[in-house]
ROTIPA-682955 format. One line per field, with one value per residue: x, y negated, z of N, C-alpha, C in turn; residue in three letters. Coordinates in Angstrom, 3 decimals, padded with zeros to 6 digits. Layout:
n.u = X,... $
n.v = Y,... $
n.w = Z,... $
ca.u = X,... $
ca.v = Y,... $
ca.w = Z,... $
c.u = X,... $
c.v = Y,... $
c.w = Z,... $
residu = Ala,... $
END
This chain:
n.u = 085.125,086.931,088.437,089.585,091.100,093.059,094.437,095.520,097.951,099.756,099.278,100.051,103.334,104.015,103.300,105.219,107.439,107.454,107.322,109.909,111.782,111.081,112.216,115.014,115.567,116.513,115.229,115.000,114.517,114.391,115.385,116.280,118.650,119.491,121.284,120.265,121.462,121.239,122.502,121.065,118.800,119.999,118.185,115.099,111.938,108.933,106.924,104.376,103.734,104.978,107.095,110.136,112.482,114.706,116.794,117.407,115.273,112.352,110.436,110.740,111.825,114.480,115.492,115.926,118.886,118.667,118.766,119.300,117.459,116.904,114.479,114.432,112.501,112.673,113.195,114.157,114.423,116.431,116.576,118.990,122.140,123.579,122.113,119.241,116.415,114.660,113.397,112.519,111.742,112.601,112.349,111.929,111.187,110.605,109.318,110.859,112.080,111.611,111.283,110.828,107.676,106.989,104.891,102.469,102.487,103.961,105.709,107.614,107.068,108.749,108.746,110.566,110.547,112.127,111.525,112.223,112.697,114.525,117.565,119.658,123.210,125.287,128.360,130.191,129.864,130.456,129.726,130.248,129.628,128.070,128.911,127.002,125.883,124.105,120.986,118.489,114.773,112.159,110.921,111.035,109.084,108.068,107.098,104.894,104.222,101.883,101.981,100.765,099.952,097.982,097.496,096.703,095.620,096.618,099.452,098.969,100.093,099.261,099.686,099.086,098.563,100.390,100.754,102.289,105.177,106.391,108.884,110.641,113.645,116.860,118.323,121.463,123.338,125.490,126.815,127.581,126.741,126.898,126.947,125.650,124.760,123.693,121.295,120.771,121.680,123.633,123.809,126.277,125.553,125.927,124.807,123.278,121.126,119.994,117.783,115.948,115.131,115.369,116.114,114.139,113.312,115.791,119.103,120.882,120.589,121.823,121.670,123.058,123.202,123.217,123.187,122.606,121.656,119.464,118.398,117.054,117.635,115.556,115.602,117.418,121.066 $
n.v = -054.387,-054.693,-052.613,-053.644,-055.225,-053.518,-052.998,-054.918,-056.484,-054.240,-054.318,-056.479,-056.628,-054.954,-056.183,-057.972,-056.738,-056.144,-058.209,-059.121,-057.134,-056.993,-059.623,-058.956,-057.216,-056.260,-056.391,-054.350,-054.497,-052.852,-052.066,-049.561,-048.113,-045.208,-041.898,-038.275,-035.377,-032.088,-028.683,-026.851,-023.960,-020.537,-018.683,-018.134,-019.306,-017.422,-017.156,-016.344,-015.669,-017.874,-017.365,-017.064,-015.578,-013.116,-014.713,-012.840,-011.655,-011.222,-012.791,-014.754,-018.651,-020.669,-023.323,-026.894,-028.746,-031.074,-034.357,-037.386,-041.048,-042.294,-044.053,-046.207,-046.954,-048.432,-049.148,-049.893,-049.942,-051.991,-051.295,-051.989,-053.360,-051.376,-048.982,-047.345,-047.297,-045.581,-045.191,-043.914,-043.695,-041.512,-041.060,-040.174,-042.609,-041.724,-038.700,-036.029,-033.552,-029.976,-027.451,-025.394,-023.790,-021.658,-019.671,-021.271,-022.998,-025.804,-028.065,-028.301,-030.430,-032.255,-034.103,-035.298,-035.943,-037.144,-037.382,-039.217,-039.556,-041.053,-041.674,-043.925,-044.806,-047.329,-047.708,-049.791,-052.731,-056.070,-059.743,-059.760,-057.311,-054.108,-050.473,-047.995,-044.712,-042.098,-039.718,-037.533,-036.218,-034.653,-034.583,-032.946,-032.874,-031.461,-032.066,-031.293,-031.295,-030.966,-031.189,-032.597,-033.240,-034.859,-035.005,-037.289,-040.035,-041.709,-041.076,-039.158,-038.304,-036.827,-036.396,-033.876,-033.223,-030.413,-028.538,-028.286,-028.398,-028.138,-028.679,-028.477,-030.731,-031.009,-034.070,-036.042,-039.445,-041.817,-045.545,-048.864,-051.241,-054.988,-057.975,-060.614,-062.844,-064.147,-063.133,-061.398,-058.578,-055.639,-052.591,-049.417,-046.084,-042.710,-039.549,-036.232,-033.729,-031.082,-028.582,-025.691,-022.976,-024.284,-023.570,-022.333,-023.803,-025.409,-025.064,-024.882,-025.124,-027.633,-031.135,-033.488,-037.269,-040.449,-043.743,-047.492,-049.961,-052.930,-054.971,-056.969,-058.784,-058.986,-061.557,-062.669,-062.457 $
n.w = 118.011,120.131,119.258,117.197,117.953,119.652,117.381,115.957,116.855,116.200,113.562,112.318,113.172,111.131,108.690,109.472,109.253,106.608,105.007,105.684,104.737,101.990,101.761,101.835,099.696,096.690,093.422,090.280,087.330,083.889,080.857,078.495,075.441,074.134,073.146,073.881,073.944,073.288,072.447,069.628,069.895,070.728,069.548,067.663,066.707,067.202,063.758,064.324,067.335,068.417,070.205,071.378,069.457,067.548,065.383,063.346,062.751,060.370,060.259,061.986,063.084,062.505,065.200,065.284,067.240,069.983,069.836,068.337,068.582,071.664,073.680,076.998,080.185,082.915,086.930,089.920,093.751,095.680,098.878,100.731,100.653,099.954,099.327,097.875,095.963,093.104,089.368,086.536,083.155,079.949,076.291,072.821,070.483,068.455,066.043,065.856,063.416,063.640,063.886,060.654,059.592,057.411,057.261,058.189,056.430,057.574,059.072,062.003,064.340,067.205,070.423,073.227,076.858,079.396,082.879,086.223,089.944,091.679,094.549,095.249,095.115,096.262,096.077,095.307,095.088,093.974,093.231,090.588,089.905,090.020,090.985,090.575,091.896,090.885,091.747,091.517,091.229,088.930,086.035,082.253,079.734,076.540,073.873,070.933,067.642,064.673,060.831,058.481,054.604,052.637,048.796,046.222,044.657,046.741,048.539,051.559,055.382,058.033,061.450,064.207,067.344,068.750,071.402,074.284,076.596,079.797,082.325,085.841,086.583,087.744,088.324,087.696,087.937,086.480,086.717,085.462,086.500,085.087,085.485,083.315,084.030,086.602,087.133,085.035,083.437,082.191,082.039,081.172,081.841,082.284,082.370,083.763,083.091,084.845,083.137,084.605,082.471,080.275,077.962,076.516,074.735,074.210,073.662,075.779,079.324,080.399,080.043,078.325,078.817,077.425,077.907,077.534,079.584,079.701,081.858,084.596,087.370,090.161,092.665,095.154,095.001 $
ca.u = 085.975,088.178,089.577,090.374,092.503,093.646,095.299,096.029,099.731,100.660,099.567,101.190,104.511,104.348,103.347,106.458,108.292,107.476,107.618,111.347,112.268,111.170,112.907,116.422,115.671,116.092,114.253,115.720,113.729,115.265,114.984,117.441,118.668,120.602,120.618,120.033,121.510,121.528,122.567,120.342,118.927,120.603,117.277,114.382,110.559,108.225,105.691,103.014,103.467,106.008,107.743,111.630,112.799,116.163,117.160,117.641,113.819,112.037,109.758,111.764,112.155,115.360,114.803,117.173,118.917,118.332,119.746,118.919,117.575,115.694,114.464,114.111,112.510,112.998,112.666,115.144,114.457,117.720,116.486,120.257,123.020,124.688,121.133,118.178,116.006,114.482,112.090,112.407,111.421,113.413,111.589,112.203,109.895,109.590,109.038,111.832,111.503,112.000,111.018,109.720,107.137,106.072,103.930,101.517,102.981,103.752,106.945,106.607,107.452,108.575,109.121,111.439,110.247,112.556,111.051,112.758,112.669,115.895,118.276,120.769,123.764,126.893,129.697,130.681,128.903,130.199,128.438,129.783,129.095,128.217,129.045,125.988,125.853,122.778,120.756,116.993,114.134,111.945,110.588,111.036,108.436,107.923,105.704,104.672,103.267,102.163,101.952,099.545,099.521,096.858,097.779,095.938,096.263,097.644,099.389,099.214,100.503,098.475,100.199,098.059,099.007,100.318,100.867,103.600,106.220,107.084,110.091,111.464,114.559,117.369,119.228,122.457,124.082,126.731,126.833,128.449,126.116,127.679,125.915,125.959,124.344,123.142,120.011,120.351,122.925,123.467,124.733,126.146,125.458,125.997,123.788,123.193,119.769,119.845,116.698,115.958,114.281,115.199,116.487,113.276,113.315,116.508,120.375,121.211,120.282,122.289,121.050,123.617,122.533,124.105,122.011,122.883,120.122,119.379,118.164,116.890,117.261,114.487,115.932,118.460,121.868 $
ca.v = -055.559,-053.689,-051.425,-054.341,-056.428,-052.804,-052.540,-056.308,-056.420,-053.127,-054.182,-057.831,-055.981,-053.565,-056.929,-058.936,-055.933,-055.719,-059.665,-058.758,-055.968,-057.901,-060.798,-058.580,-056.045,-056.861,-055.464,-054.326,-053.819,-052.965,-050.847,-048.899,-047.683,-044.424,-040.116,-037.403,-033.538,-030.401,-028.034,-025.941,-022.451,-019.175,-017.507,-019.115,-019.199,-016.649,-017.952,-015.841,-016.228,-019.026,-016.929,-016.941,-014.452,-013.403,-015.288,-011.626,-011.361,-012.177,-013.816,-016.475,-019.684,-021.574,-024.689,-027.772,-029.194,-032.265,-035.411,-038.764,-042.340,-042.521,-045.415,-045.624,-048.342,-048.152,-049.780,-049.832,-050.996,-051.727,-051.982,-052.431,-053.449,-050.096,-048.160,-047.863,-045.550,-045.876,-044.173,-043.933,-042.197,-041.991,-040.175,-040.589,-042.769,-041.065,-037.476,-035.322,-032.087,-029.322,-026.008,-024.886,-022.638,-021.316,-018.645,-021.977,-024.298,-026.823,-028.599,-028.457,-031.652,-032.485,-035.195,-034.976,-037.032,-037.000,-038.890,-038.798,-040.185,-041.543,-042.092,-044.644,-045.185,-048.315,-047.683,-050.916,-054.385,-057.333,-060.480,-059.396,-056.086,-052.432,-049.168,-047.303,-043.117,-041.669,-038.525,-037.208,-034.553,-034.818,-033.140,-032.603,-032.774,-031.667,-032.096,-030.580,-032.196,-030.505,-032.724,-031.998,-034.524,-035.101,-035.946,-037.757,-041.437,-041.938,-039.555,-039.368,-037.794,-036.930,-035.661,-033.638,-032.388,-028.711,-027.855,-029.069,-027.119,-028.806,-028.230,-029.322,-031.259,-032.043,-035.501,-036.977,-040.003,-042.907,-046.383,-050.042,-053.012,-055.672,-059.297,-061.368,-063.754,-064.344,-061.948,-060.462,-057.587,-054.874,-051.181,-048.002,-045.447,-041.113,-038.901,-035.342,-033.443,-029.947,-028.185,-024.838,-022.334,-025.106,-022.583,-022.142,-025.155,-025.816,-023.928,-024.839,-025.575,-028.735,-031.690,-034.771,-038.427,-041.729,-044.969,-048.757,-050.593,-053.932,-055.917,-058.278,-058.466,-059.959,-061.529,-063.425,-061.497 $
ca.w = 118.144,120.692,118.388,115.994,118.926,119.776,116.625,115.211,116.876,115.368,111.686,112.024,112.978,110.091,107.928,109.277,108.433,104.975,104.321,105.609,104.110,101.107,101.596,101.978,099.313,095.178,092.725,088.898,086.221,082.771,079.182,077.699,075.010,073.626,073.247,075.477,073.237,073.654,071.560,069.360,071.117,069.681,069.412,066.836,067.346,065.793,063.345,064.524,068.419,068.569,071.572,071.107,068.694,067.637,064.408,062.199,062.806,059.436,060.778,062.927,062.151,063.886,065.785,065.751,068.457,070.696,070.130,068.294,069.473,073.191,074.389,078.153,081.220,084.761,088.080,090.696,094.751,096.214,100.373,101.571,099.905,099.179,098.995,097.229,095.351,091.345,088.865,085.247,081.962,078.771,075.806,071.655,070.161,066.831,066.376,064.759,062.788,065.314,063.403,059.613,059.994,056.362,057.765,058.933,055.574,058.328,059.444,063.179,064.826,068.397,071.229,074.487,077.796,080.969,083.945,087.500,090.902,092.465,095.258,094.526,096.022,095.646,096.820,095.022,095.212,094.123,092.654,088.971,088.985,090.827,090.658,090.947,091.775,090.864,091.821,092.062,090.529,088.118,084.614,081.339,078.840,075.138,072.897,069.433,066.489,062.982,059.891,057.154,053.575,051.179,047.343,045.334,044.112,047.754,049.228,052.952,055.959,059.241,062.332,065.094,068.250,068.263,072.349,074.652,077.427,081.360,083.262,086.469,086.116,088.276,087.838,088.380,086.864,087.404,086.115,085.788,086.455,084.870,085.742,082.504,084.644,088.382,087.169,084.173,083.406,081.345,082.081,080.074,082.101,081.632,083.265,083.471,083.637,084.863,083.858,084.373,081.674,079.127,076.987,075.888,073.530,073.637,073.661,077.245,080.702,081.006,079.079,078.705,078.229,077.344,077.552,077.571,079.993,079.950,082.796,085.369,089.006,091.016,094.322,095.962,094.973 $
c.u = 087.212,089.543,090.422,091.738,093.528,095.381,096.308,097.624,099.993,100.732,100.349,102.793,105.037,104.485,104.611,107.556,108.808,108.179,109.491,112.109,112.467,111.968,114.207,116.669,115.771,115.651,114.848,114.525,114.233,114.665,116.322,117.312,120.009,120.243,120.715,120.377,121.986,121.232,121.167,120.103,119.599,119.280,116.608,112.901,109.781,107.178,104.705,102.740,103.985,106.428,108.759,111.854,113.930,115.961,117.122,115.817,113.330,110.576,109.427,112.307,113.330,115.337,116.246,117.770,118.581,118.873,118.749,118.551,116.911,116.138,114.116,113.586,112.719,112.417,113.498,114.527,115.764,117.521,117.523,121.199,123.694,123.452,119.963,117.324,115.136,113.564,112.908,112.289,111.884,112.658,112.286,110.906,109.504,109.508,109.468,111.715,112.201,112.185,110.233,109.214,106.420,105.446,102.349,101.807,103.035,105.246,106.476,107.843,107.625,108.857,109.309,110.965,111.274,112.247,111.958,113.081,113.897,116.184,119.317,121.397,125.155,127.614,131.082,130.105,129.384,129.678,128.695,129.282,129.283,128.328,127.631,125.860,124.400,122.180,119.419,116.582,113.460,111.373,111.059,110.040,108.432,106.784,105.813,103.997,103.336,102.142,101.929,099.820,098.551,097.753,096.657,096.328,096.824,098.442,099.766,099.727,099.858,099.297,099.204,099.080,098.905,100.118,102.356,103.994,106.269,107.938,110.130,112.769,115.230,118.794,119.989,123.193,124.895,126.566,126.714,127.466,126.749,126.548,126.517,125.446,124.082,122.363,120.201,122.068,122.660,124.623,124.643,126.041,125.217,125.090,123.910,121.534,120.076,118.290,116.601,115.066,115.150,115.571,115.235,112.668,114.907,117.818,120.693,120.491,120.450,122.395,121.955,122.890,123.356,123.579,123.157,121.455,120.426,118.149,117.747,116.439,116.354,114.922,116.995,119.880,123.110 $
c.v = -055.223,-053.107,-052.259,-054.901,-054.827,-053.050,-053.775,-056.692,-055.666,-053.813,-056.026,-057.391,-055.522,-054.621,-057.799,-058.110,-055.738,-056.583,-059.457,-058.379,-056.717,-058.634,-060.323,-058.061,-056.953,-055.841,-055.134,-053.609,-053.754,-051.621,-050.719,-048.269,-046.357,-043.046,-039.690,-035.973,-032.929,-030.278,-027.218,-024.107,-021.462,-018.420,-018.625,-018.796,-018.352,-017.331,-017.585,-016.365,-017.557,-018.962,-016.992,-015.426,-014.421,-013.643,-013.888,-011.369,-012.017,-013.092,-014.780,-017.090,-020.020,-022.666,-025.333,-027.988,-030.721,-033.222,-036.499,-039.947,-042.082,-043.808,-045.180,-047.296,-047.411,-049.297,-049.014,-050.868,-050.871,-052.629,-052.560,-052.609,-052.234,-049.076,-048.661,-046.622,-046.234,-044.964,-044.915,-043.184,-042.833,-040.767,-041.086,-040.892,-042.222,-039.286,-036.463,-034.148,-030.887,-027.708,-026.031,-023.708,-022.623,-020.225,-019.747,-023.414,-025.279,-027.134,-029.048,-029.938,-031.581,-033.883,-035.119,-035.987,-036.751,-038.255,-038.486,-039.977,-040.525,-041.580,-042.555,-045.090,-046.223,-048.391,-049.444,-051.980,-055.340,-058.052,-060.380,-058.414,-054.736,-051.655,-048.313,-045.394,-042.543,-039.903,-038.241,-036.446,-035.734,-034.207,-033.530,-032.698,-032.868,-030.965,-032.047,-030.749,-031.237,-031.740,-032.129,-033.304,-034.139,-035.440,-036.654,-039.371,-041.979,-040.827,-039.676,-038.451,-037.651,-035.917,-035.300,-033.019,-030.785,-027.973,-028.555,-027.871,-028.348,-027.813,-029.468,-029.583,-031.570,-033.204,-035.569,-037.995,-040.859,-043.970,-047.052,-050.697,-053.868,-057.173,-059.911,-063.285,-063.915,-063.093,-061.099,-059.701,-056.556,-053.685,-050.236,-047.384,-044.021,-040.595,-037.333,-034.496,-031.701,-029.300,-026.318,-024.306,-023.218,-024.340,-021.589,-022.684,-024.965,-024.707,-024.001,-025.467,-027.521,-030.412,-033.412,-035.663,-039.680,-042.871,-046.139,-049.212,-052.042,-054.518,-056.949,-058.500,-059.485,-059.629,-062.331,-062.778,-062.798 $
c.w = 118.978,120.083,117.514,117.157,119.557,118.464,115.289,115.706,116.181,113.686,111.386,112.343,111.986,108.954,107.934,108.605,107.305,104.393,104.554,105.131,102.671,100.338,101.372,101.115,097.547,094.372,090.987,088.154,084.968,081.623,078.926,076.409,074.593,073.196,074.413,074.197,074.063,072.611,071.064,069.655,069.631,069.493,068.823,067.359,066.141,065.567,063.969,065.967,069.096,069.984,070.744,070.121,067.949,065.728,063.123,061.766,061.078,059.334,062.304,062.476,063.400,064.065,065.857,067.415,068.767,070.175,069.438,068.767,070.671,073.606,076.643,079.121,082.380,085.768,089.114,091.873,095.182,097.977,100.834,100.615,099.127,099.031,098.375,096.750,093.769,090.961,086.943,084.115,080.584,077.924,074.378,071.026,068.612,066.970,065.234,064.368,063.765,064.773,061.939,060.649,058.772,056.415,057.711,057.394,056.750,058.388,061.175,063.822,066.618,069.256,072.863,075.702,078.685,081.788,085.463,088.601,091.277,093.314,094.762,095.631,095.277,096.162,096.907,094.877,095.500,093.433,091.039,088.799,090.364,090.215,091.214,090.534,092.044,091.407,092.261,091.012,089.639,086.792,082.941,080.688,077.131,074.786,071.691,069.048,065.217,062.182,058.375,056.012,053.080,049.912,046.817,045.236,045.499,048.824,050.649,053.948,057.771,060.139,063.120,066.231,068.355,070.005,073.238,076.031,078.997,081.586,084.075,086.172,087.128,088.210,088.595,087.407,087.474,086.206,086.185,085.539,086.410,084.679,084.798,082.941,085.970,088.112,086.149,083.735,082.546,081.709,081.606,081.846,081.168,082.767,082.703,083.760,083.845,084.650,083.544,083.283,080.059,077.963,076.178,074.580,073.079,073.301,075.339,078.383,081.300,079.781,079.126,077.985,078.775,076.692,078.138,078.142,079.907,080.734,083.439,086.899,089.765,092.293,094.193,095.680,096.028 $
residu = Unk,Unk,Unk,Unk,Unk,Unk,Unk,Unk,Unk,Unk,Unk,Unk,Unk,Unk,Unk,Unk,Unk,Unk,Unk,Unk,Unk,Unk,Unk,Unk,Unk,Unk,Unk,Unk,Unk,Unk,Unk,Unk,Unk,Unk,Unk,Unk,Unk,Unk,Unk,Unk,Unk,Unk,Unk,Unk,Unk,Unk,Unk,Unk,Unk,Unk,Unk,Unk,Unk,Unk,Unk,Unk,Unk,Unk,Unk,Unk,Unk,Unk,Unk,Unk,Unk,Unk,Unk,Unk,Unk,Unk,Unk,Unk,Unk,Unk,Unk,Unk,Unk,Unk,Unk,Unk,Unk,Unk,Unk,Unk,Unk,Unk,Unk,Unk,Unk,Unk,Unk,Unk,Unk,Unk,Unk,Unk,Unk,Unk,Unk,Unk,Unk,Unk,Unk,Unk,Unk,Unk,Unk,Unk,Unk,Unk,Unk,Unk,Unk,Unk,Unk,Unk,Unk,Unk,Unk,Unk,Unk,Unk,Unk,Unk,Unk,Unk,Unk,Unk,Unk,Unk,Unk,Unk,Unk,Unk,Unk,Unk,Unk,Unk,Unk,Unk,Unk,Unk,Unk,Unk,Unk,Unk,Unk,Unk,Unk,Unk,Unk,Unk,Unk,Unk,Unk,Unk,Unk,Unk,Unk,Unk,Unk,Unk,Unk,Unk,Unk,Unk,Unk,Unk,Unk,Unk,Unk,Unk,Unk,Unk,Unk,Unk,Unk,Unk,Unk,Unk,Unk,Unk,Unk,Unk,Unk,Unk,Unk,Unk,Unk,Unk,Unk,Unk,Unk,Unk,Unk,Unk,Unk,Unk,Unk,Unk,Unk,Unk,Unk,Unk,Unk,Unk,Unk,Unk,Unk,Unk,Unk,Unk,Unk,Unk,Unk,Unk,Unk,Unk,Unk,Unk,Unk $
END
């Protein structure tokens, strides 16, 4: 019983704190949409080991490059007016042809994730709209699908999982919150992802992306 009255100021402090912090801080939650390319790598994948192999090889296939739709959500705290920090992951929800491989009759399929933590900073804040400068880590993920049919009076198509790649990633982006309302808003934002190795999938290191989010701030603005 001691120990509790020891320690019952400290955790009602830490609780007014929070309820505070709380009360000062707003909260954004939102989906986006847009791409994220990179170019296609100069080297292709061999059928047999599906290690990089130079394109003259005759048995290397060459792999597209990056790009098409990504969808993306998030979550944004903003403690102080001009700071804050975020999380979000943008990935393509369908799964685009990536590599033949007629060694395996297959068409190899893939799908791109980037997730990453935040520090956010606004240099600009007023009640239509911020400027928001982004920057934090993060990874990369792809993933590889085959895709087998059947014929016969229906003819079908079954995808399976083939194997997938990680990388760390590091982020920076910038972009206009524009309040269409008290709460709800909508911003383009550009971004850049540095990740290393990526040149394993892709052609380069440096991975641009250009999303439209839409919005809704929880809090008091």
């Amino acid at each position: 019983m001691k120990k509790i009255s020891r320690y019952l100021p400290l955790a009602l402090a830490l609780f007014c704190g929070l309820k505070l912090a709380t009360a000062q801080s707003l909260i954004d939650v939102n989906v986006g949409f847009g791409t994220v390319t990179d170019k296609a790598s100069t080297t292709g994948m061999d059928q047999s080991t599906f290690a990089p192999c130079p394109l003259t090889s005759v048995t290397c296939s060459p792999t597209l490059s990056l790009g098409g739709m990504f969808m993306g959500v998030g979550a944004n705290l903003m403690l102080w007016k001009h700071f804050g920090v975020g999380a979000d992951v943008t990935l393509q929800p369908g799964k685009p042809s990536y590599a033949q491989l007629p060694a395996y009759y297959v068409n190899l399929k893939s799908r791109e994730t980037f997730y990453e933590f935040n520090g956010i900073y606004q240099p600009v804040n007023t009640k239509k709209a911020t400027l928001q400068l982004i920057g934090g880590i993060g990874g990369a993920n792809t993933k590889y699908y085959t895709s087998s049919s059947a014929a016969g009076q229906i003819t079908s198509t079954t995808t399976y999982p083939f194997g997938s790649a990680n990388h760390f990633q590091i982020h920076a982006g910038a972009g206009v919150q524009i309040y269409l309302t008290d709460h709800v808003y909508v911003r383009p934002q550009f971004d850049f992802h540095y990740v290393p190795n990526f040149t394993q999938q892709y052609g380069s290191t440096t991975v641009i992306q250009g999303m439209v989010w839409l919005g809704y701030t929880i809090g008091d603005r």
